[in-house]
C-alpha positions in Angstrom: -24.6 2.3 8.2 -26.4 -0.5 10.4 -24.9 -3.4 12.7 -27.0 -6.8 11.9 -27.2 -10.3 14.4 -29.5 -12.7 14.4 -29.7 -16.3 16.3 -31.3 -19.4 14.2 -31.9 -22.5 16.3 -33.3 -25.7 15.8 -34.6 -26.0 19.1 -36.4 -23.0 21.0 -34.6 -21.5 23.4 -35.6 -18.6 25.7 -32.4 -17.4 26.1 -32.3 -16.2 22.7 -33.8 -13.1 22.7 -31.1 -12.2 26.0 -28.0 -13.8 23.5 -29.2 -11.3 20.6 -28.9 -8.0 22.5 -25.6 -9.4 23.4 -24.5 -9.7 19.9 -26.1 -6.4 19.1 -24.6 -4.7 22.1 -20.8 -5.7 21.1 -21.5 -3.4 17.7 -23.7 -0.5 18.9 -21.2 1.9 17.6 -23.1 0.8 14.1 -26.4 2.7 14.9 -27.8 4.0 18.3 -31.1 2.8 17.4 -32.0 -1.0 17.9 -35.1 -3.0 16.5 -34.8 -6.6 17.7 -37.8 -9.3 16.2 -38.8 -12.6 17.2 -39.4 -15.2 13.7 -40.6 -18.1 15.2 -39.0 -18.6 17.7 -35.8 -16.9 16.2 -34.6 -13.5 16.0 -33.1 -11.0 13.6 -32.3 -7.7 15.1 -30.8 -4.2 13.8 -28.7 -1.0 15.0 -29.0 1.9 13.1 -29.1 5.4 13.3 -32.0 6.2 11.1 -36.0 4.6 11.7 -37.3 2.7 9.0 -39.9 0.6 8.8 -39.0 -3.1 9.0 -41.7 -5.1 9.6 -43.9 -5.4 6.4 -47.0 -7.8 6.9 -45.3 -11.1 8.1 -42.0 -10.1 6.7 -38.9 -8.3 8.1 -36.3 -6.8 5.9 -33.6 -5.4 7.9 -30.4 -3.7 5.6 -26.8 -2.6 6.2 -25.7 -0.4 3.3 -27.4 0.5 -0.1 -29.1 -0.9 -3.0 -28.5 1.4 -6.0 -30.7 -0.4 -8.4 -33.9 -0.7 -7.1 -35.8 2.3 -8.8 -34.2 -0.1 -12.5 -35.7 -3.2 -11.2 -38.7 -1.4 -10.1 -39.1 -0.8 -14.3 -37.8 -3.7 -15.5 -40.1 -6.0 -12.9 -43.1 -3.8 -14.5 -44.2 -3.0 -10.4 -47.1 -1.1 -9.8 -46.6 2.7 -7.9 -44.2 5.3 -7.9 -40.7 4.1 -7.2 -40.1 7.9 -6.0 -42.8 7.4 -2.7 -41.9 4.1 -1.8 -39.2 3.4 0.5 -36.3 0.9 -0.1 -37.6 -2.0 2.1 -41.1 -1.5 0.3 -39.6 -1.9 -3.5 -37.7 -5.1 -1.7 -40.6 -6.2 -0.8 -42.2 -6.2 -3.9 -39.6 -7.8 -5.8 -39.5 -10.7 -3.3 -43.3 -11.5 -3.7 -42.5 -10.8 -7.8 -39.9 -13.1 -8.7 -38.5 -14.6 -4.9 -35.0 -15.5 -3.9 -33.6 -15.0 -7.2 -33.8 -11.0 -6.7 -30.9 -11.1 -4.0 -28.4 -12.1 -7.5 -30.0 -8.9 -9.1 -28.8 -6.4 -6.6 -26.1 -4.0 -7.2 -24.8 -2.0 -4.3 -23.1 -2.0 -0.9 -25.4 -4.4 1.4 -26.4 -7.2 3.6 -29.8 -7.8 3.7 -31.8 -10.1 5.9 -34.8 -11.2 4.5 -37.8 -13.2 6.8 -40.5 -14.3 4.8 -44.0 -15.0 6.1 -43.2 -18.5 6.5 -40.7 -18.0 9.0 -37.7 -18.6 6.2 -34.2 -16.1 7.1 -32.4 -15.4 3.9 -29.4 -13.7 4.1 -27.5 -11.8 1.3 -24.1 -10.2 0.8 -23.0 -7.5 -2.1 -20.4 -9.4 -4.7 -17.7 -7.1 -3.8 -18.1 -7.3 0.1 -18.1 -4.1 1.1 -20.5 -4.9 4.2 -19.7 -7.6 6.3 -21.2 -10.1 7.5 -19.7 -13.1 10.3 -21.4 -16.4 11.7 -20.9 -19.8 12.9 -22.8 -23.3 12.9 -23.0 -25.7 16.2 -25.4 -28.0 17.9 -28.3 -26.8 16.0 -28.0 -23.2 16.4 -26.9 -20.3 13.7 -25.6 -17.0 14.6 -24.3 -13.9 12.6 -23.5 -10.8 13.0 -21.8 -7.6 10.7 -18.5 -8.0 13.5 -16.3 -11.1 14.7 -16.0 -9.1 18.3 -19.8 -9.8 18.6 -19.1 -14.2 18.3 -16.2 -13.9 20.8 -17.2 -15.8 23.4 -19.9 -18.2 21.9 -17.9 -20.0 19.7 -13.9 -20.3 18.2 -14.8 -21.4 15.0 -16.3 -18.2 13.2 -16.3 -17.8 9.4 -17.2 -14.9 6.9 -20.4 -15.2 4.9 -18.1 -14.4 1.3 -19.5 -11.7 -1.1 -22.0 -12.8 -3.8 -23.2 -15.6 -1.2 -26.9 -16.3 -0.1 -27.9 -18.4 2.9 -31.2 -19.8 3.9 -31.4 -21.0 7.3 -28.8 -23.6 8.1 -28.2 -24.1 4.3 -24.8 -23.7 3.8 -23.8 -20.2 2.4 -24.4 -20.4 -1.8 -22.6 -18.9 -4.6 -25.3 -16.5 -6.5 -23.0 -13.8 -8.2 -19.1 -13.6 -8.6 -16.8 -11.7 -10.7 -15.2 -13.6 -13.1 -12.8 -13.3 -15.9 -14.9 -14.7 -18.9 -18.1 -12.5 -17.9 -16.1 -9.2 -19.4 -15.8 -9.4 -23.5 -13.2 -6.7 -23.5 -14.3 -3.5 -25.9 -12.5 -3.3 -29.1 -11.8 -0.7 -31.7 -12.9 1.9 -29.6 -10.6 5.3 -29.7 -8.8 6.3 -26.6 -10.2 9.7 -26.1 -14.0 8.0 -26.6 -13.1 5.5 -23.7 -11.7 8.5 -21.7 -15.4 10.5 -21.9 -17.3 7.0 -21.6 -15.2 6.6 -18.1 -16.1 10.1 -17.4 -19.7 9.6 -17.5 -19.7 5.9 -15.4 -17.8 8.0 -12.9 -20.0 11.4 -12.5 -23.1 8.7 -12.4 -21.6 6.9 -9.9 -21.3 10.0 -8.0 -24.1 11.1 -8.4 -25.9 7.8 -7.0 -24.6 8.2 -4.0 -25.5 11.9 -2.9 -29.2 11.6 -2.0 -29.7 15.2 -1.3 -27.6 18.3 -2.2 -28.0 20.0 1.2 -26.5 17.8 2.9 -22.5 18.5 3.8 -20.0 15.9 1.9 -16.5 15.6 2.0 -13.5 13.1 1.1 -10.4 11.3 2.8 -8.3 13.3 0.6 -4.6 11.3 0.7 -3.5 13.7 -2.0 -2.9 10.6 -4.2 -4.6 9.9 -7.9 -8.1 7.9 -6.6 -9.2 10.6 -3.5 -7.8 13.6 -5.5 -10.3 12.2 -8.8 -13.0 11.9 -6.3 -12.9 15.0 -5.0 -12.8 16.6 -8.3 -15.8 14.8 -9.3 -17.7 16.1 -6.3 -17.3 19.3 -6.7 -19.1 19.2 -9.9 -22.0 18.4 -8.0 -21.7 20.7 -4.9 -19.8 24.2 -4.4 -18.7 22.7 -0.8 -16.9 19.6 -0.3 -14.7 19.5 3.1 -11.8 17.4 2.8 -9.6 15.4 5.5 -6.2 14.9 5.1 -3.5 13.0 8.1 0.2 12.7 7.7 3.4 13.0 9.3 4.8 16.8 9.7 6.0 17.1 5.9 4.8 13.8 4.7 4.1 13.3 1.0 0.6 13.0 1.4 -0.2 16.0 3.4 1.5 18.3 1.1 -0.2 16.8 -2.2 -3.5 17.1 0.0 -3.0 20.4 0.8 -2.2 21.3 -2.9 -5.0 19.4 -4.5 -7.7 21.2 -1.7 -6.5 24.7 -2.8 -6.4 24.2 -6.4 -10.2 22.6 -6.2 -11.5 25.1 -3.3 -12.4 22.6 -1.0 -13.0 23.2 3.0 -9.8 21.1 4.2 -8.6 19.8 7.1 -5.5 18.0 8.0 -4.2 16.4 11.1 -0.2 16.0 11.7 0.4 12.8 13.2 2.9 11.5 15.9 4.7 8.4 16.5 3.4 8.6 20.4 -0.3 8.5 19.6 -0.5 6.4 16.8 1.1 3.6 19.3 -0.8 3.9 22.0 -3.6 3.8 19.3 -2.2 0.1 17.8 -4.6 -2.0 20.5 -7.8 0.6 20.5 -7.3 -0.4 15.9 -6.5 -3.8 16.4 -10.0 -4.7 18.2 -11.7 -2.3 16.0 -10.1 -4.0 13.0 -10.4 -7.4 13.7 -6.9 -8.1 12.4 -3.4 -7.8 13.1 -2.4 -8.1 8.9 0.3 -5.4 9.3 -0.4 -3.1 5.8 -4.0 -3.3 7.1 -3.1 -2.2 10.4 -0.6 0.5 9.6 -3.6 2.0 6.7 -6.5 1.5 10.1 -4.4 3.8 12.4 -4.4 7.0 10.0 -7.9 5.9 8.9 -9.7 6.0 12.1 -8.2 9.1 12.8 -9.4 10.8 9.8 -12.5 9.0 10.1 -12.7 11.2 13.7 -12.2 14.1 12.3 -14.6 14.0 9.5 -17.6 12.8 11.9 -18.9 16.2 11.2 -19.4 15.7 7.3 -23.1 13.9 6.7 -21.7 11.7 3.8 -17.6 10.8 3.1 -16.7 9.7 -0.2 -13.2 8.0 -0.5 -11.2 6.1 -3.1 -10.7 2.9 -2.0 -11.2 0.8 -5.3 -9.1 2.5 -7.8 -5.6 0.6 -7.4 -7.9 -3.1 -7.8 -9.7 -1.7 -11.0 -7.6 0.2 -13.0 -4.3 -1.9 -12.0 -2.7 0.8 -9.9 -0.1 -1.2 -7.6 3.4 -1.2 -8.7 3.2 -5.4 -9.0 1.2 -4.9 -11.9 3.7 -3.9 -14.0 5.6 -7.5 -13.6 3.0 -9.2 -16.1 3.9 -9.0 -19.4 0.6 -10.5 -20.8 -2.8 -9.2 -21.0 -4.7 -11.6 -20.1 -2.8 -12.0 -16.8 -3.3 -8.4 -15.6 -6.8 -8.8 -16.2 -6.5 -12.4 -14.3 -4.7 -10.6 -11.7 -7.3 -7.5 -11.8 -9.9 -9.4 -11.0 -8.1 -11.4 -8.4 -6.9 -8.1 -6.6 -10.8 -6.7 -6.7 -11.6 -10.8 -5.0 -9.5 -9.7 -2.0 -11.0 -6.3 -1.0 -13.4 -8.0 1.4 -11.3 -8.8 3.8 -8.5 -6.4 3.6 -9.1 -3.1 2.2 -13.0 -3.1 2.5 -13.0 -4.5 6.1 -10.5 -1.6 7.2 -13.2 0.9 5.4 -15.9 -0.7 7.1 -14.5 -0.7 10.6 -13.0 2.4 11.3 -16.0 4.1 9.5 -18.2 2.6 12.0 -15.9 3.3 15.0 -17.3 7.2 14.2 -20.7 6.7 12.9 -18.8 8.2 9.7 -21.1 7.0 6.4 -18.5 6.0 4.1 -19.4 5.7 0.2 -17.0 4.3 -2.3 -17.6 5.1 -5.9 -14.3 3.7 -7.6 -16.5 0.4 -7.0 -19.9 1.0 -7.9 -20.8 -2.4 -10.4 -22.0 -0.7 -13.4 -18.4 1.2 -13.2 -17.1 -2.0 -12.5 -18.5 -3.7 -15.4 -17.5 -1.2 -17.8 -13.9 -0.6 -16.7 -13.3 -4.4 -16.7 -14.0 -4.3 -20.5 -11.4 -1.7 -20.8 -8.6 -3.6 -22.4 -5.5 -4.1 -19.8 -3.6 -2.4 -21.8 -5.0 1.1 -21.5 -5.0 0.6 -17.5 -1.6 -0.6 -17.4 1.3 0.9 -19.3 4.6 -0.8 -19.1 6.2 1.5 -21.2 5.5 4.5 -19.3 5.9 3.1 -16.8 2.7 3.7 -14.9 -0.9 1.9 -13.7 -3.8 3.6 -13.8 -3.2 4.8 -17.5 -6.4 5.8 -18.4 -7.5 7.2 -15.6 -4.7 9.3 -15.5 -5.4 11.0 -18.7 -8.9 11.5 -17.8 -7.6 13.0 -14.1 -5.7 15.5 -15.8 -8.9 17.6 -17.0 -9.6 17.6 -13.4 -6.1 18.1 -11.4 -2.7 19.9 -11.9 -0.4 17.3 -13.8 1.9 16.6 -11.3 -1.0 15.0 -9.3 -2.8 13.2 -11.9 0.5 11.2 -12.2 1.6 11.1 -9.1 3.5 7.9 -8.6 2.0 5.2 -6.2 2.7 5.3 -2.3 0.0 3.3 -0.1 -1.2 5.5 2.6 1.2 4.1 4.9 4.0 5.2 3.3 2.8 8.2 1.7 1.2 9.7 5.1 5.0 8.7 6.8 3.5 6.1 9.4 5.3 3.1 7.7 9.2 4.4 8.6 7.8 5.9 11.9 6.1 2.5 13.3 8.5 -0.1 12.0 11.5 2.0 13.5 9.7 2.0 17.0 8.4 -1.5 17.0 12.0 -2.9 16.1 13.4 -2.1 19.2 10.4 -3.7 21.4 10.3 -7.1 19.5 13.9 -8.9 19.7 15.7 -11.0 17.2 15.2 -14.2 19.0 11.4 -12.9 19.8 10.6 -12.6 16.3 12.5 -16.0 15.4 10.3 -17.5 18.0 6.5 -16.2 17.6 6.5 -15.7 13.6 4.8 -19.1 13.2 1.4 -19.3 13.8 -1.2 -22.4 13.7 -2.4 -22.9 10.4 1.2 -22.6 9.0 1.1 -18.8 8.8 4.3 -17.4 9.0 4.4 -13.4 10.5 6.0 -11.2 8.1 8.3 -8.5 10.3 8.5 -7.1 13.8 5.9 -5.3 13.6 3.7 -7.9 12.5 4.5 -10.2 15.9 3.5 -7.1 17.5 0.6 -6.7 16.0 -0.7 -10.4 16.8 0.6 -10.7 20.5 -2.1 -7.6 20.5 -4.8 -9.2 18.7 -4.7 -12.6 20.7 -5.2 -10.3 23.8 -8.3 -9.2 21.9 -9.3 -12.6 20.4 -7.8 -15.4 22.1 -10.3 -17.8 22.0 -10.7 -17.8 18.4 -9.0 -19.3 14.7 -8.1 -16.5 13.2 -7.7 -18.9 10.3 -11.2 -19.0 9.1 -11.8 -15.2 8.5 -8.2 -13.6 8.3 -6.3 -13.0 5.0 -3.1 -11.3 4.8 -2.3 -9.1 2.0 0.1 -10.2 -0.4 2.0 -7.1 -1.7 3.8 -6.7 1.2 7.8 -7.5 2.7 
């Protein structure tokens, strides 16, 4: 968990160095801890809450996230050492001077990385899922970027997002190095169901297991009581006797009494938090800045997030589920296609729009508590095995159900009426959907939403709630185009 920024500019300017603790300032509830260098002339700076070193030689390697397969390329780059005493910017470090710039298409992990070489060169690097961000803008010979659009305000309107699986090199336009694609998964055939079931099981422990660094440490789970957190949990507690889980809801909602069933029946350390209509509004403008959107599912998710991101500051490590609906076809939509080839299409398409939706919600209203988030159900070598799982075992039209296999495999794991629960986002499981909308309708008018729903760009607002929601953001952002970084989510009415 780290906030990155960095000014690039063609002409020195001595102001810099003041206009990069700006940046870094706006997102210092990333890490308390700030490193700022000068390359050149330019500078790259960091906030974290952990000291590492940086600066190896003539090169700086700053990073937001995780690398999981460093200690693989360490072995399959034949590097001298042992991988198990040298630290993660080090192995970087080695790679770079081994093969270059075509290491950043080898990573697999959560990450940006910003990469100086001792010429002077910035390269900077985003994971092919997008699950660290990463913002910037070009104009009148000067670059700047930063892991939040809040840090931009102010210095320029037209602010883009450096997509996942991109590379840029100075004021090279962002580059393509890695995407995920429908013709790079042969899909596995002839394979039993019950051998794909333990083959799942395995990616899935592994995947755990990457992401706990050290057993002492205290890990818990946003436990919604749906399929994906419920797995997770039950997965990490194969690992650790304690896992605290951290549950919000309405009084009564769906999810807080499926949370509260599936922490009893695993043992887990659980807390819950009932929510009410009066805080989560006057939380709506406090989410909305945090955000960075006013896309109204993403919205409606942020405000129960962040407050179960609060309450489980305490925990060293979260896990969560986010992931599982995209890869195993969990959404109710999916059961509309009637041909294989178009779930996977549509698979792989859902999994292309976590970066800014899903993923940017995660990222935010993690940082917002210094809470380190880690997300399993999208781990790439998990990924890459699930996406040669034929569509047909992940979506099952005649029972009527997503998620198929996983499911099955869930049921070792949970009481049956959990491992097939029915999908509910967490909006409308936790109870905050009926709850806001009923509220909001009676602030907006008829002839106020007829009115504002059109927005430049020939976006057209959705509901009530979602004119809310904007007339709140452009009192956050009103010098910006929204149209450059914001996407709305599609399953939605």
């Amino acid at each position: 968990m780290s906030g990155l920024a960095g000014i690039i500019s063609l002409e020195k300017d001595r102001k810099n160095k003041e206009k990069i603790n700006i940046l870094l300032d706006k997102i210092s509830h990333r890490g308390r801890k700030r490193r700022v260098y000068n390359i050149c002339g330019n500078y790259i700076g960091i906030n974290a809450d952990y000291r590492q070193k940086n600066r190896i030689g003539r090169k700086v390697i700053l990073l937001d996230g995780k690398i999981y397969n460093l200690d693989n390329l360490f072995l399959k780059y034949n590097l001298q050492g042992n991988s198990e005493l040298i630290s993660d910017i080090n192995k970087i470090n080695l790679m770079f001077n081994t093969i270059g710039k075509k290491i950043f298409r080898e990573f697999k992990g959560s990450f940006i990385i910003i990469l100086a070489d001792a010429n002077g060169n910035i390269y900077i690097s985003r994971d092919v899922i997008g699950k660290k961000p990463l913002y910037y803008f070009k104009a009148n010979g000067v670059l700047m970027f930063a892991s939040e659009i809040k840090s931009l305000i102010g210095f320029s309107k037209d602010i883009y997002e450096l997509l996942p699986g991109s590379c840029m090199l100075n004021f090279e336009s962002p580059k393509t190095i890695k995407t995920i694609d429908t013709d790079d998964f042969s899909l596995l055939e002839n394979q039993e169901e019950e051998e794909l079931e333990d083959r799942l099981e395995n990616y899935l422990l592994e995947s755990v297991d990457r992401r706990i660094s050290n057993s002492s440490l205290n890990f818990g789970v946003w436990l919604s009581g749906g399929l994906d957190s419920s797995i997770v949990t039950a997965l990490l507690r194969e690992f650790t006797d304690n896992v605290y889980t951290y549950s919000v809801g309405f009084e009564n909602s769906p999810d807080l009494i499926s949370a509260r069933e599936v922490a009893k029946y695993l043992g887990t350390i659980h807390t819950e938090y009932k929510l009410t209509i009066d805080e989560l509004f006057l939380d709506i403008p406090r989410v909305i800045y945090c955000l960075e959107s006013f896309d109204a599912p993403l919205v409606r998710s942020s405000l129960g997030n962040i407050i179960v991101s609060k309450i489980s500051a305490s925990s060293d490590i979260i896990f969560s589920g986010e992931g599982g609906d995209e890869l195993f076809g969990g959404y109710n939509y999916f059961l509309e296609f009637n041909s294989s080839k178009l779930i996977q299409q549509e698979i792989i398409k859902a999994i292309g729009a976590l970066h800014n939706t899903a993923l940017q919600r995660v990222d935010r209203v993690a940082n917002a508590y210094g809470v380190n988030i880690k997300l399993p159900m999208l781990d790439e070598r998990l990924l890459d095995f699930v996406l040669r799982i034929h569509p047909d075992k992940k979506v099952r039209k005649d029972k009527n159900t997503g998620k198929y296999i996983l499911r099955k495999l869930a049921a070792k794991y949970l009481p049956e009426n959990i491992a097939w629960r029915g999908k509910d986002k967490f909006w409308e499981g936790s109870g905050i959907e009926n709850n806001l909308e009923g509220k909001i309708n009676t602030i907006i008018t008829d002839q106020e939403f007829i009115k504002d729903r059109r927005l430049p760009g020939n976006v057209k607002l959705r509901n009530k709630e979602e004119v809310y929601y904007y007339k709140v953001f452009k009192d956050c952002y009103s010098d910006v185009d929204f149209n450059n970084f914001i996407s709305l989510t599609q399953d939605f009415s």
